[in-house]
mmJSON file of the N, C-alpha and C atoms, coordinates in Angstrom:
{"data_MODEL":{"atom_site":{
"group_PDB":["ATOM","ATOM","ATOM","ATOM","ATOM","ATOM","ATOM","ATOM","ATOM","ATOM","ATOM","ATOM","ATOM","ATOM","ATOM","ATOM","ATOM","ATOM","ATOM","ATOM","ATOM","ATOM","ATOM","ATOM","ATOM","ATOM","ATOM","ATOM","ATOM","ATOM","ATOM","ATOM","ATOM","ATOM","ATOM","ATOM","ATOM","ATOM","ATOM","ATOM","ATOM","ATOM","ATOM","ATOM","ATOM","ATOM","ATOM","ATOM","ATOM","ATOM","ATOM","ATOM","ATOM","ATOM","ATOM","ATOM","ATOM","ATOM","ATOM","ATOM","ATOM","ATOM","ATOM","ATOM","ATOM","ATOM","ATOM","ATOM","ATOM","ATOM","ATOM","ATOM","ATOM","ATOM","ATOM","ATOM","ATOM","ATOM","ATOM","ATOM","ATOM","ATOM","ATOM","ATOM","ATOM","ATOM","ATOM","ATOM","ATOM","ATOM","ATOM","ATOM","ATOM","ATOM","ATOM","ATOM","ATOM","ATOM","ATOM","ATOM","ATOM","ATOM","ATOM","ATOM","ATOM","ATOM","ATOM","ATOM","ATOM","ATOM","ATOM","ATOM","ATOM","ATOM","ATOM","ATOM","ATOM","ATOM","ATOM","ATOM","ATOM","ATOM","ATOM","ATOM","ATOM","ATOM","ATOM","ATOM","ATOM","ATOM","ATOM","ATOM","ATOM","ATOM","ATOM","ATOM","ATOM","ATOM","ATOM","ATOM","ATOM","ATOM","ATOM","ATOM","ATOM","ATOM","ATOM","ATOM","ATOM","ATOM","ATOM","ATOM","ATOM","ATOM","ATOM","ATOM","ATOM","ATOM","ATOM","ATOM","ATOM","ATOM","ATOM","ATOM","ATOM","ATOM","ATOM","ATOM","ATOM","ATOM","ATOM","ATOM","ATOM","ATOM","ATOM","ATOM","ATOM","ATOM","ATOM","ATOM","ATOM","ATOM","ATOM","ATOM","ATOM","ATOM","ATOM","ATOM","ATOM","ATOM","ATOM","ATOM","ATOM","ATOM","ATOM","ATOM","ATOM","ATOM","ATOM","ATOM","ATOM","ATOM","ATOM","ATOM","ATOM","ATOM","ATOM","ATOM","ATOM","ATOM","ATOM","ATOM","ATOM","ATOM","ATOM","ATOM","ATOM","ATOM","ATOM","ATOM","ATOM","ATOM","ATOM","ATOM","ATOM","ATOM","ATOM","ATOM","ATOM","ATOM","ATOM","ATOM","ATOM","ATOM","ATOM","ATOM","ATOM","ATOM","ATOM","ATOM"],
"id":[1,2,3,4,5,6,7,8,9,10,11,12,13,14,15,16,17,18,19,20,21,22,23,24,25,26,27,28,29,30,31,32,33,34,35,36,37,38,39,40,41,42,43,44,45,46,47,48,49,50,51,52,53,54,55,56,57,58,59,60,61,62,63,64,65,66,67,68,69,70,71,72,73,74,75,76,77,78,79,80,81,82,83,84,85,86,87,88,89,90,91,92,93,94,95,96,97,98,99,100,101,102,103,104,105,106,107,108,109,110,111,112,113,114,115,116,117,118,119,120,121,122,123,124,125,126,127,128,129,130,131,132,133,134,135,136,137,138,139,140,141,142,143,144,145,146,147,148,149,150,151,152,153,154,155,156,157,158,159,160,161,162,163,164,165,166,167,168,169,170,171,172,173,174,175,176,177,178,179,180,181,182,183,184,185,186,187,188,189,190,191,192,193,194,195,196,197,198,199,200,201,202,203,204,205,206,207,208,209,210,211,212,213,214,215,216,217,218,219,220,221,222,223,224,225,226,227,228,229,230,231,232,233,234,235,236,237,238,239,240],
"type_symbol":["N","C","C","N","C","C","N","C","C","N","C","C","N","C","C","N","C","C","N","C","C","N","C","C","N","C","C","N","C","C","N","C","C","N","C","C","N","C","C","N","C","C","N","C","C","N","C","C","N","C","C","N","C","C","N","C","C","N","C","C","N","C","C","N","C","C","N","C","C","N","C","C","N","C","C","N","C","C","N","C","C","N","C","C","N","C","C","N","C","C","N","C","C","N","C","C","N","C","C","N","C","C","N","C","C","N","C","C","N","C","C","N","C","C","N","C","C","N","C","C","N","C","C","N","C","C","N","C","C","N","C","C","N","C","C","N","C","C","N","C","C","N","C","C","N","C","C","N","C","C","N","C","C","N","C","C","N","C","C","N","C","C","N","C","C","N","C","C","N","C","C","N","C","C","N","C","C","N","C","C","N","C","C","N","C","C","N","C","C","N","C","C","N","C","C","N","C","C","N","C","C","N","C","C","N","C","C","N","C","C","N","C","C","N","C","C","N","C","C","N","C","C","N","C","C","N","C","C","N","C","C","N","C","C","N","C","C","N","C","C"],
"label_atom_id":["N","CA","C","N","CA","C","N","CA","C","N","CA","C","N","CA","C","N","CA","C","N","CA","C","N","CA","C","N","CA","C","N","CA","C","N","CA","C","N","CA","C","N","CA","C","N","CA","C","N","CA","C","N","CA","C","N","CA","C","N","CA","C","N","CA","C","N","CA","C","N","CA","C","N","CA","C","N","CA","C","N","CA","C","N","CA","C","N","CA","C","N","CA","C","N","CA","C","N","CA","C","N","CA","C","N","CA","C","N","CA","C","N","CA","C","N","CA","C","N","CA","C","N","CA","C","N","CA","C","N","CA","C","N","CA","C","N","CA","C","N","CA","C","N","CA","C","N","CA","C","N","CA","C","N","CA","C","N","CA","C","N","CA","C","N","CA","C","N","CA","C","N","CA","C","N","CA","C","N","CA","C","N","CA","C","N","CA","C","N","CA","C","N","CA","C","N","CA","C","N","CA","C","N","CA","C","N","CA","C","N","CA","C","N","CA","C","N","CA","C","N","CA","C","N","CA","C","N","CA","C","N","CA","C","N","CA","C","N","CA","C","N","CA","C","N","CA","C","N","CA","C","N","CA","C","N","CA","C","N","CA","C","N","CA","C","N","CA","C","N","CA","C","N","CA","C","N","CA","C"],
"label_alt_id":[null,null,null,null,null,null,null,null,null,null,null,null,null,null,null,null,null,null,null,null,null,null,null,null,null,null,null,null,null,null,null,null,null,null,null,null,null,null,null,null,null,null,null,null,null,null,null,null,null,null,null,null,null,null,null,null,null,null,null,null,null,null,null,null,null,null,null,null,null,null,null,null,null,null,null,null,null,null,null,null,null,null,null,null,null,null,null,null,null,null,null,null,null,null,null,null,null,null,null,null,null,null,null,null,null,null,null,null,null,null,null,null,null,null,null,null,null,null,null,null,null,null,null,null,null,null,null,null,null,null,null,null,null,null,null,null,null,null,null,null,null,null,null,null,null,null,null,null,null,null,null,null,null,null,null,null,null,null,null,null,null,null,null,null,null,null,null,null,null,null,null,null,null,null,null,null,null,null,null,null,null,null,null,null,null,null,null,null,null,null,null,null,null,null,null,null,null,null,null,null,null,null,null,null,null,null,null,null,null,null,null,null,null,null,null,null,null,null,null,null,null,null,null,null,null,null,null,null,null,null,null,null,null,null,null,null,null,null,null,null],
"label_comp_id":["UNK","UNK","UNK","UNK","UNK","UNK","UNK","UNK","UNK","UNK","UNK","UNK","UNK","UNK","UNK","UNK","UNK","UNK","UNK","UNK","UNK","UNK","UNK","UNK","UNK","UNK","UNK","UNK","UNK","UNK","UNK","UNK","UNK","UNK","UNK","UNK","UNK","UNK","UNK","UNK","UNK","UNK","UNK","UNK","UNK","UNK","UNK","UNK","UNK","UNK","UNK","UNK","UNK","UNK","UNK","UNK","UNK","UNK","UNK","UNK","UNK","UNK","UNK","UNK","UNK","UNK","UNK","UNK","UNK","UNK","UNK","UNK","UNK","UNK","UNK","UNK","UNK","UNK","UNK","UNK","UNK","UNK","UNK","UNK","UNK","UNK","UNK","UNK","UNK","UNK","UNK","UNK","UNK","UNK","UNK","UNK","UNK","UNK","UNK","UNK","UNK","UNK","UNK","UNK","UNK","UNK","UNK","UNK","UNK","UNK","UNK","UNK","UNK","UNK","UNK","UNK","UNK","UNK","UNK","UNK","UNK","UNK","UNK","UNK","UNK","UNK","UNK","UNK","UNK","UNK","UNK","UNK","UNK","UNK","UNK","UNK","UNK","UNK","UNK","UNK","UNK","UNK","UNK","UNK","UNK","UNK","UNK","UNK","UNK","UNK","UNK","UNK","UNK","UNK","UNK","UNK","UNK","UNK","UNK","UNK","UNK","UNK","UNK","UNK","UNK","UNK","UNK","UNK","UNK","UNK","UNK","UNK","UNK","UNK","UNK","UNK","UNK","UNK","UNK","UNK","UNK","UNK","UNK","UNK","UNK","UNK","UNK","UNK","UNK","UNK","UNK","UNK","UNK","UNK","UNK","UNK","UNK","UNK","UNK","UNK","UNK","UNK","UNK","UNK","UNK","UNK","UNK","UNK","UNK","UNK","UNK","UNK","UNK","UNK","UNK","UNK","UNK","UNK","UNK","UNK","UNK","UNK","UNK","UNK","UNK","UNK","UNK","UNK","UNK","UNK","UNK","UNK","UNK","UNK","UNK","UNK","UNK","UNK","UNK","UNK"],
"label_asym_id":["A","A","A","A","A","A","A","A","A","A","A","A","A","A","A","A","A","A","A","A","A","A","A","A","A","A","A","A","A","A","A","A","A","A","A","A","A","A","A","A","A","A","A","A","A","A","A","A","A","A","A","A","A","A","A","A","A","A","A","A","A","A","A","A","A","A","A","A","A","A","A","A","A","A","A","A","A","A","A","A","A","A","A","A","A","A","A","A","A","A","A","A","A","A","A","A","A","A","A","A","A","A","A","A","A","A","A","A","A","A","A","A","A","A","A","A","A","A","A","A","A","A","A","A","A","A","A","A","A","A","A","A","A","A","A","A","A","A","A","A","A","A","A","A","A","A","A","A","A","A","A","A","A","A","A","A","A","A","A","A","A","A","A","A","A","A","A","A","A","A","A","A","A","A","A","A","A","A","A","A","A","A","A","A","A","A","A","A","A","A","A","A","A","A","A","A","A","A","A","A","A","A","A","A","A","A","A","A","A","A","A","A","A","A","A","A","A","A","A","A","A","A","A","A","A","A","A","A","A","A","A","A","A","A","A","A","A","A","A","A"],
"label_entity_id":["1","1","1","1","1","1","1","1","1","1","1","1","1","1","1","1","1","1","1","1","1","1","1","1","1","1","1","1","1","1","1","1","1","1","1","1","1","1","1","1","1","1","1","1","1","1","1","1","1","1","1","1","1","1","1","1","1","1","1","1","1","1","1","1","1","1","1","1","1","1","1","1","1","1","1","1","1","1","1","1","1","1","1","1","1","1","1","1","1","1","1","1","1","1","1","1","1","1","1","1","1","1","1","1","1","1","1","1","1","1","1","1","1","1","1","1","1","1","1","1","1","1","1","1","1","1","1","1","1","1","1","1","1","1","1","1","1","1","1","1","1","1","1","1","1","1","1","1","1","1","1","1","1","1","1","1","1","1","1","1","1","1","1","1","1","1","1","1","1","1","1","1","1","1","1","1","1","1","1","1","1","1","1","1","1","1","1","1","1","1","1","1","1","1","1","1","1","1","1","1","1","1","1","1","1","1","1","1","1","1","1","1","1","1","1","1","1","1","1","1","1","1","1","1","1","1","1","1","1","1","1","1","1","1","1","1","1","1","1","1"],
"label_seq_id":[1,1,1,2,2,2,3,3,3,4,4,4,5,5,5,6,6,6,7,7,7,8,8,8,9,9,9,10,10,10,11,11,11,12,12,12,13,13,13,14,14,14,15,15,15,16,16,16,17,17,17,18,18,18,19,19,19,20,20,20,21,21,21,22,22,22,23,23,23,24,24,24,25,25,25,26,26,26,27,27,27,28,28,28,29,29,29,30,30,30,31,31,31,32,32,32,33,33,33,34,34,34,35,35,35,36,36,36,37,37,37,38,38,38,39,39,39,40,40,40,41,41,41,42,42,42,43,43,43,44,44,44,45,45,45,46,46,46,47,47,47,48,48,48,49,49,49,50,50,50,51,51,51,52,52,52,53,53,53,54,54,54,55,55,55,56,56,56,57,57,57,58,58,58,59,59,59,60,60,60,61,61,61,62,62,62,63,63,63,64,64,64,65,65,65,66,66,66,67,67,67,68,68,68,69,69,69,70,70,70,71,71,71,72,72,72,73,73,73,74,74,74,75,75,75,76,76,76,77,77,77,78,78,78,79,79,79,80,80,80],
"pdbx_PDB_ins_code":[null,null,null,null,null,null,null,null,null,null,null,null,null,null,null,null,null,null,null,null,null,null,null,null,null,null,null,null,null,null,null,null,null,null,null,null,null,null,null,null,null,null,null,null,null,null,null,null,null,null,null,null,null,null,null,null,null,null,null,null,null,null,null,null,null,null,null,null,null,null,null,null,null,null,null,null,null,null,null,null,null,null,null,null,null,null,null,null,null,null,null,null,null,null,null,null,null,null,null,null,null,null,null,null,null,null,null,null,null,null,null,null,null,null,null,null,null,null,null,null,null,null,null,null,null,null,null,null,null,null,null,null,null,null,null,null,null,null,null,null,null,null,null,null,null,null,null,null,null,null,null,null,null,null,null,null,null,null,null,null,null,null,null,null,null,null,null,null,null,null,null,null,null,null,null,null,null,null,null,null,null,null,null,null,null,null,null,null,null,null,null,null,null,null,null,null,null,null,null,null,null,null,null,null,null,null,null,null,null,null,null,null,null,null,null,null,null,null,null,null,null,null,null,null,null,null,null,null,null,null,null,null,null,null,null,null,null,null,null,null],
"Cartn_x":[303.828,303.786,304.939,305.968,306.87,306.25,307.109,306.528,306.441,307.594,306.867,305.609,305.167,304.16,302.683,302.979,302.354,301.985,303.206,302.762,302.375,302.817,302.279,300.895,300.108,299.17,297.888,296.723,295.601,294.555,293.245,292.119,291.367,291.321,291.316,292.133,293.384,294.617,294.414,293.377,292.948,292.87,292.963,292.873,293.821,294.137,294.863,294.339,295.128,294.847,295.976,295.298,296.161,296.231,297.657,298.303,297.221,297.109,295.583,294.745,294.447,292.993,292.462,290.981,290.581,289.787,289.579,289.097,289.606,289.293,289.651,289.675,290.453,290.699,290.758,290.342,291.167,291.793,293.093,293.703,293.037,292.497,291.246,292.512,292.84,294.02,294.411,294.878,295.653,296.755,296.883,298.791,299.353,300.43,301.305,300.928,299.95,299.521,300.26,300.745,301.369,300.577,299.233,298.783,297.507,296.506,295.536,294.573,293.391,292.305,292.54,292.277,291.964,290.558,289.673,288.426,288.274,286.877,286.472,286.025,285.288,284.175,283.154,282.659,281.449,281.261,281.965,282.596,282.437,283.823,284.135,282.233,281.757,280.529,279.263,279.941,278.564,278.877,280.229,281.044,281.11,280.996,281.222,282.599,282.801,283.772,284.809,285.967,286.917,287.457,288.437,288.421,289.601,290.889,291.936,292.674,294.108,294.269,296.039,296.36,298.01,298.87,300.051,301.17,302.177,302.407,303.502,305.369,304.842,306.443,306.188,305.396,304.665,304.091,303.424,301.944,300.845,300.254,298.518,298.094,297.397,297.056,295.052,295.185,293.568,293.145,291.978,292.297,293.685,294.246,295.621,296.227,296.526,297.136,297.673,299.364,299.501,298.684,298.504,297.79,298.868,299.722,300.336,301.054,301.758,302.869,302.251,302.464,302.207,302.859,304.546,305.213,304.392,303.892,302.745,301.981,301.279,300.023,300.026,299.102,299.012,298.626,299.076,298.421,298.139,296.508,295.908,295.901,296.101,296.13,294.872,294.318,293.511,294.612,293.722,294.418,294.445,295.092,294.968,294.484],
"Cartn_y":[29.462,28.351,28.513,27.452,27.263,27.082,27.201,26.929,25.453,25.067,22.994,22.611,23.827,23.024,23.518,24.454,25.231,24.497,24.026,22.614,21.502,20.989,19.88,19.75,21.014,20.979,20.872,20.266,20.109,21.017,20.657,21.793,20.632,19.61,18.995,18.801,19.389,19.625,20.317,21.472,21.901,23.764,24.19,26.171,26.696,28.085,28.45,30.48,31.182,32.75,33.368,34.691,35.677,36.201,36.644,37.347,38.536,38.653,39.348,39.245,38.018,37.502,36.545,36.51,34.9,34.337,34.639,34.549,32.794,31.717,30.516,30.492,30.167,30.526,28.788,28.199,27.113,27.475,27.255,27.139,26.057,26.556,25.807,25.03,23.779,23.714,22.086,21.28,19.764,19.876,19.333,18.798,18.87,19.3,19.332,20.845,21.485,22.473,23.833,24.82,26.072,26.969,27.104,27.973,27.517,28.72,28.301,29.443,29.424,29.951,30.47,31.549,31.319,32.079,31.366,31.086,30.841,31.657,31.117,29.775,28.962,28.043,28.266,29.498,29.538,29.638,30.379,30.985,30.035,29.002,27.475,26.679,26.584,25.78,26.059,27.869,28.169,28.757,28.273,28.745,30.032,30.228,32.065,32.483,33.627,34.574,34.194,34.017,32.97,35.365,34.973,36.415,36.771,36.056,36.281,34.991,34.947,33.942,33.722,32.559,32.549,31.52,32.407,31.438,31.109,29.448,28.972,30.11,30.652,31.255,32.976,33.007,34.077,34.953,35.378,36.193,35.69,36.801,36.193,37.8,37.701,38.334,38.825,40.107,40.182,41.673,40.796,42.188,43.082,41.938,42.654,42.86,43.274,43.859,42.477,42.834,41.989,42.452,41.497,41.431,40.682,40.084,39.159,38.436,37.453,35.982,35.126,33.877,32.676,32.626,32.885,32.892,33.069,34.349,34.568,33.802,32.805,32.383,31.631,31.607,30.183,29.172,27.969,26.687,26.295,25.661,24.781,23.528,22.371,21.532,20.242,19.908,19.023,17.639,16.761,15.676,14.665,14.056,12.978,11.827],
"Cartn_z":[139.479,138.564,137.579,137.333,136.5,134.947,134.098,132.128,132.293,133.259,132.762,133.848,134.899,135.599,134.533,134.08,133.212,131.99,131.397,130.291,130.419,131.932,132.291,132.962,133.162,133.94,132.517,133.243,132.749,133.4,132.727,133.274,134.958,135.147,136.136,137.172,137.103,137.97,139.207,139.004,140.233,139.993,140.848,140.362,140.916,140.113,140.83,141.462,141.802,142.364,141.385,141.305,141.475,142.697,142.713,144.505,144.922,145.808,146.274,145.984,145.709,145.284,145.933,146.073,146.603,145.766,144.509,143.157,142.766,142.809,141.786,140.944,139.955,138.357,138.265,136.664,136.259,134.905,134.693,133.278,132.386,131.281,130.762,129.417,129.439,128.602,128.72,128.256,127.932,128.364,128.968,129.116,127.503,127.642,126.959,125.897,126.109,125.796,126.293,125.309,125.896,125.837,126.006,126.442,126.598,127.222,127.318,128.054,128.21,128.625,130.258,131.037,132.813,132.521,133.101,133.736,134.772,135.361,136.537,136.45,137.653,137.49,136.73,137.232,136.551,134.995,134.929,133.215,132.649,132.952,132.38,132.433,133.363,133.427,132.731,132.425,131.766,129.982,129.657,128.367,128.046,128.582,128.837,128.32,128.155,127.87,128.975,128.854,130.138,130.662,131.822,132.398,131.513,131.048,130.457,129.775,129.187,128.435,129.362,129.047,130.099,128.844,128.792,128.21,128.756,128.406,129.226,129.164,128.213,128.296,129.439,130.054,131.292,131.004,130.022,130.127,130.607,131.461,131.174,130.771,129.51,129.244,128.808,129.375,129.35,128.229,127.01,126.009,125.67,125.318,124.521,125.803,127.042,128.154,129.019,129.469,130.288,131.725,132.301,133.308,134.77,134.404,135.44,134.362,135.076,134.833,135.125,134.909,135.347,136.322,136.723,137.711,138.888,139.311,140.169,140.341,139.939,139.852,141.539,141.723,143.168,143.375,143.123,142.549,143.778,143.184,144.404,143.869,144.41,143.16,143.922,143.257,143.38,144.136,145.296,145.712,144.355,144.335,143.187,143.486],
"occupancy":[1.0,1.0,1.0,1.0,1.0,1.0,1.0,1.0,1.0,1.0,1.0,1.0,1.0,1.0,1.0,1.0,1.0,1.0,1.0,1.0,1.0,1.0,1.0,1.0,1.0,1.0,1.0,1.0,1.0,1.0,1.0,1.0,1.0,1.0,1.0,1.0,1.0,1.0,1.0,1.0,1.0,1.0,1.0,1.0,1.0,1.0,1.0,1.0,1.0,1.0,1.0,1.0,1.0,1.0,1.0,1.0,1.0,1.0,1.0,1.0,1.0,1.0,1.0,1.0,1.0,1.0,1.0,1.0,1.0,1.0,1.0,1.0,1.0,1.0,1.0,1.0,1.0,1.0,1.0,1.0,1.0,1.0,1.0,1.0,1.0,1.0,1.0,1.0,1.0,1.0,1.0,1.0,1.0,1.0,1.0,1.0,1.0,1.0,1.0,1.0,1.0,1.0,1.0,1.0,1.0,1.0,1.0,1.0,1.0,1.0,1.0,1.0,1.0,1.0,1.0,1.0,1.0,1.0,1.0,1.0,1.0,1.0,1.0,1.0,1.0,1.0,1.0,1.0,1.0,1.0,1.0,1.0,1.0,1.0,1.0,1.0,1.0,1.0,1.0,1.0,1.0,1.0,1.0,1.0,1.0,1.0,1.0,1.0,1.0,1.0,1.0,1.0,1.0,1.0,1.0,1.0,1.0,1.0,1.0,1.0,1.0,1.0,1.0,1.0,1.0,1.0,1.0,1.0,1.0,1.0,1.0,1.0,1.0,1.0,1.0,1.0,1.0,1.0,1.0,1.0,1.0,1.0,1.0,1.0,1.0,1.0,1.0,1.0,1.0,1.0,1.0,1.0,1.0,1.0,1.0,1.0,1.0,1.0,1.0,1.0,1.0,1.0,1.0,1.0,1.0,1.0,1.0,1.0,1.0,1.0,1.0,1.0,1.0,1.0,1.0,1.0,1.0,1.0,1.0,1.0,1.0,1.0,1.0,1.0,1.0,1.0,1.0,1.0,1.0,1.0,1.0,1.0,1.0,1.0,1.0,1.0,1.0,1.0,1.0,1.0],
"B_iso_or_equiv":[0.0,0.0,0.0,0.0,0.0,0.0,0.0,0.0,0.0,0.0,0.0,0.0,0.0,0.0,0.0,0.0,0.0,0.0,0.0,0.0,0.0,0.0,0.0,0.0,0.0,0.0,0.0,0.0,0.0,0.0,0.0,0.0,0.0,0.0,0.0,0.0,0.0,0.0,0.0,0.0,0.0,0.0,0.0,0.0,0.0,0.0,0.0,0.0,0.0,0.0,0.0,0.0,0.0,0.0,0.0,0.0,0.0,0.0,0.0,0.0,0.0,0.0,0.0,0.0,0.0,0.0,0.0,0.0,0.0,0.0,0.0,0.0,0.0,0.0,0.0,0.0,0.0,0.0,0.0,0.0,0.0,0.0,0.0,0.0,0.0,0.0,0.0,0.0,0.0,0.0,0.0,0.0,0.0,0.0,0.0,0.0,0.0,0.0,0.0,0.0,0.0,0.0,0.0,0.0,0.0,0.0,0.0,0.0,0.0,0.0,0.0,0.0,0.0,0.0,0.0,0.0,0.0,0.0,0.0,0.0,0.0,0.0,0.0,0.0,0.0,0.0,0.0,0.0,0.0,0.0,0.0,0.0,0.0,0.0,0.0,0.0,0.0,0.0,0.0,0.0,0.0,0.0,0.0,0.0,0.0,0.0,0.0,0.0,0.0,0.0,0.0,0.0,0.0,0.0,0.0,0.0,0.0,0.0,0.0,0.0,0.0,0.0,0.0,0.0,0.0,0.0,0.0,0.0,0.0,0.0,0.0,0.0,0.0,0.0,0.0,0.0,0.0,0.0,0.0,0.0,0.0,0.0,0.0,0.0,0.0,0.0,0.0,0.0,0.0,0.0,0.0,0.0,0.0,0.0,0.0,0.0,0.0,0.0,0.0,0.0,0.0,0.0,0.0,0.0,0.0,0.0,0.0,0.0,0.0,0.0,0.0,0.0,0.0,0.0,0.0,0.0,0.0,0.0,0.0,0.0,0.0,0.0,0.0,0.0,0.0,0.0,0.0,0.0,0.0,0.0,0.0,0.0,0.0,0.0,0.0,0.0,0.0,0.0,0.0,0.0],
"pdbx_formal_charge":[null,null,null,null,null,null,null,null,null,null,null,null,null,null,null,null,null,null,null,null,null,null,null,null,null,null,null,null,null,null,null,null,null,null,null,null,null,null,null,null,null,null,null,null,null,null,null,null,null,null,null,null,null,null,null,null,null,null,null,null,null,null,null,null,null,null,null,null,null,null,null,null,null,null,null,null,null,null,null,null,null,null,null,null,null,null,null,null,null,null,null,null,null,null,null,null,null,null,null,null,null,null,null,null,null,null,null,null,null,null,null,null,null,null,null,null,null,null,null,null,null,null,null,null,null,null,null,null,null,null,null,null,null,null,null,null,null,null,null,null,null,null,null,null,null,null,null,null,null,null,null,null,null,null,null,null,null,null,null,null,null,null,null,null,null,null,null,null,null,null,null,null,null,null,null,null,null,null,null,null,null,null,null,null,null,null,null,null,null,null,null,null,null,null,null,null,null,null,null,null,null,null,null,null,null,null,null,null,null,null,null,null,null,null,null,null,null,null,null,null,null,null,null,null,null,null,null,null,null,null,null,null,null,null,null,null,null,null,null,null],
"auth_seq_id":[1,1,1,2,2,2,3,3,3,4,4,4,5,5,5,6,6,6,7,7,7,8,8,8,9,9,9,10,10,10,11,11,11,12,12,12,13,13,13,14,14,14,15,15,15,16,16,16,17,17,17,18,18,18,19,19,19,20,20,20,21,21,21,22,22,22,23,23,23,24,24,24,25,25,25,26,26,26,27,27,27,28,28,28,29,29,29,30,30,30,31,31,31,32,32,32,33,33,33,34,34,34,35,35,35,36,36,36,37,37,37,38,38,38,39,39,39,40,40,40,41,41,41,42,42,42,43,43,43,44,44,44,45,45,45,46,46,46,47,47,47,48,48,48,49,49,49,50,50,50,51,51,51,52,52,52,53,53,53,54,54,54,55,55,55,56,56,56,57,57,57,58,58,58,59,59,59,60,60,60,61,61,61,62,62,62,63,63,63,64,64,64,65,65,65,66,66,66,67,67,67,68,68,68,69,69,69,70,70,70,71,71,71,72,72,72,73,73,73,74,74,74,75,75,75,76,76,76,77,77,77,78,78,78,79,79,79,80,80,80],
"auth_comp_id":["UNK","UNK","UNK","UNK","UNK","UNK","UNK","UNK","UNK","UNK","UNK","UNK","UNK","UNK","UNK","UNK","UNK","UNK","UNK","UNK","UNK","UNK","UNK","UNK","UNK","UNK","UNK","UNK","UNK","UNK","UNK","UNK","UNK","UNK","UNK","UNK","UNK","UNK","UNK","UNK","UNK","UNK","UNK","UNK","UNK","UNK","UNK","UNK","UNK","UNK","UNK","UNK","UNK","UNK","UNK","UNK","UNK","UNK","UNK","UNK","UNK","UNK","UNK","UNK","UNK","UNK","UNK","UNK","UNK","UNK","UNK","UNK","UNK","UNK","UNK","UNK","UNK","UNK","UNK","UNK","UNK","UNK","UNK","UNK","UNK","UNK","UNK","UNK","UNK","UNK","UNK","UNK","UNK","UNK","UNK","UNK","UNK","UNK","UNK","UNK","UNK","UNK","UNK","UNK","UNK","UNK","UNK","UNK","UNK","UNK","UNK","UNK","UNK","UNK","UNK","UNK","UNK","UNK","UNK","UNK","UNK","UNK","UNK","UNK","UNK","UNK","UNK","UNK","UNK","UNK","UNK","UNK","UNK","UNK","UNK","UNK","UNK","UNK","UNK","UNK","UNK","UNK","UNK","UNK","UNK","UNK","UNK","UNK","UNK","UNK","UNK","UNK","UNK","UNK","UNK","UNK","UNK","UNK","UNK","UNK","UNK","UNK","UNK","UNK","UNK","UNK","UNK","UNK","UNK","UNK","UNK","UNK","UNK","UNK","UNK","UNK","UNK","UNK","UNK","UNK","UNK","UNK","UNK","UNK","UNK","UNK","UNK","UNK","UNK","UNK","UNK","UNK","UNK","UNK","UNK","UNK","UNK","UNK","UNK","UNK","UNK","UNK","UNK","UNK","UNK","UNK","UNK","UNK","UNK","UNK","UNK","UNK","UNK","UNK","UNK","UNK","UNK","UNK","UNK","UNK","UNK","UNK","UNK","UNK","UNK","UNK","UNK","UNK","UNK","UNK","UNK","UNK","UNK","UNK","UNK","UNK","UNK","UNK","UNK","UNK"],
"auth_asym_id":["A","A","A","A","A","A","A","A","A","A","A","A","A","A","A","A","A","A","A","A","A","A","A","A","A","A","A","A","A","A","A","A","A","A","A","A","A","A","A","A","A","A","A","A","A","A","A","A","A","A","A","A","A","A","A","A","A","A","A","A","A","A","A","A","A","A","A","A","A","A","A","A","A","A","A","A","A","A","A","A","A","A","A","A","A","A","A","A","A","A","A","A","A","A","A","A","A","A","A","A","A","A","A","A","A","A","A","A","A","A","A","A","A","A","A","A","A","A","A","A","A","A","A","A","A","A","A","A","A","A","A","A","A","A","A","A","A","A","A","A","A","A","A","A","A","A","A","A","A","A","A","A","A","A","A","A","A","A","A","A","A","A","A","A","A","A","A","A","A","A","A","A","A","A","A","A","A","A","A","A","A","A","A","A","A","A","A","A","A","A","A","A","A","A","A","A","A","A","A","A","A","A","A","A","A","A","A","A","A","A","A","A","A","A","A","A","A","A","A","A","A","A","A","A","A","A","A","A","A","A","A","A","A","A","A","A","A","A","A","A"],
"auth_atom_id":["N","CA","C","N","CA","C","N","CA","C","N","CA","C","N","CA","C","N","CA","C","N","CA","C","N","CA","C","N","CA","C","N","CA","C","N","CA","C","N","CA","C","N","CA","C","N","CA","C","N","CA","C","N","CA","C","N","CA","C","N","CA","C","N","CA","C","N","CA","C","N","CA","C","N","CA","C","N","CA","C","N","CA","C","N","CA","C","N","CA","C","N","CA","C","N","CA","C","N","CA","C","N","CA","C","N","CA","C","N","CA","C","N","CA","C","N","CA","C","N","CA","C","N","CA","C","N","CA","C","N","CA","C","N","CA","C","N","CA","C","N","CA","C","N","CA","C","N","CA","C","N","CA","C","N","CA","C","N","CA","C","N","CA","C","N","CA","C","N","CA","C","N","CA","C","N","CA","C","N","CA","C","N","CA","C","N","CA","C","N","CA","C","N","CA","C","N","CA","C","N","CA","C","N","CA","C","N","CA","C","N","CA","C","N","CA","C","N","CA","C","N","CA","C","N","CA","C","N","CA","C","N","CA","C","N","CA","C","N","CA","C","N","CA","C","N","CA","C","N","CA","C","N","CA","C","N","CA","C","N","CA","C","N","CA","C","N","CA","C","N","CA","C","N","CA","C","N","CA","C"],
"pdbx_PDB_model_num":[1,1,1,1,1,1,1,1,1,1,1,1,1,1,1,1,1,1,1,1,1,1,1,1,1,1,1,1,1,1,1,1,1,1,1,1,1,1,1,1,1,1,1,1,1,1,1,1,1,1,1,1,1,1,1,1,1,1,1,1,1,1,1,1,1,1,1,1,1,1,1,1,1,1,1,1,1,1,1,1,1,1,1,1,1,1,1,1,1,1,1,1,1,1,1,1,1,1,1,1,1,1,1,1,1,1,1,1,1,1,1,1,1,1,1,1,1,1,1,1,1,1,1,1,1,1,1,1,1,1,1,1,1,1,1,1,1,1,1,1,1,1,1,1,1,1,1,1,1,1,1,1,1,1,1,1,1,1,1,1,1,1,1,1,1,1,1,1,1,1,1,1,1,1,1,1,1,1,1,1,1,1,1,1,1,1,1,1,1,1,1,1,1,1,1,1,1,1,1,1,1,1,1,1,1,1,1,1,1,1,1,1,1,1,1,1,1,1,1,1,1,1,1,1,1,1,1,1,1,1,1,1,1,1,1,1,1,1,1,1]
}}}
């Protein structure tokens, strides 16, 4: 994922992975928003504690620790 698909994306846009994962994440976040929440489904459905947080300029970070890039990420994107 690029910083403008990253700013341009919403929480209905669809989910995405981390690389060796089969885990669905959604970036919990508004368009035009630079950062934002990654959550599972469930997390998100049940307001839970989200798994980590992602900024458009490439952290995702979990408890203070980078964890990954956004670069990495694997977008699935919902049909429109």
């Amino acid at each position: 994922m690029t910083e403008k698909e990253f700013i341009d994306w919403g929480t209905d846009d669809g989910v995405v992975r981390f690389p060796n994962s089969e885990q669905d994440y959604l970036i919990v976040k508004g368009r035009g928003e630079t950062d934002g929440a990654v959550a599972t489904p469930e997390q998100y459905n049940a307001f839970a504690l989200n798994y980590a947080h992602a900024y458009s300029y490439g952290p995702v970070m979990r408890f203070h620790a980078t964890i990954g890039d956004i670069k990495d990420l694997i977008v699935f994107r919902r049909d429109q």
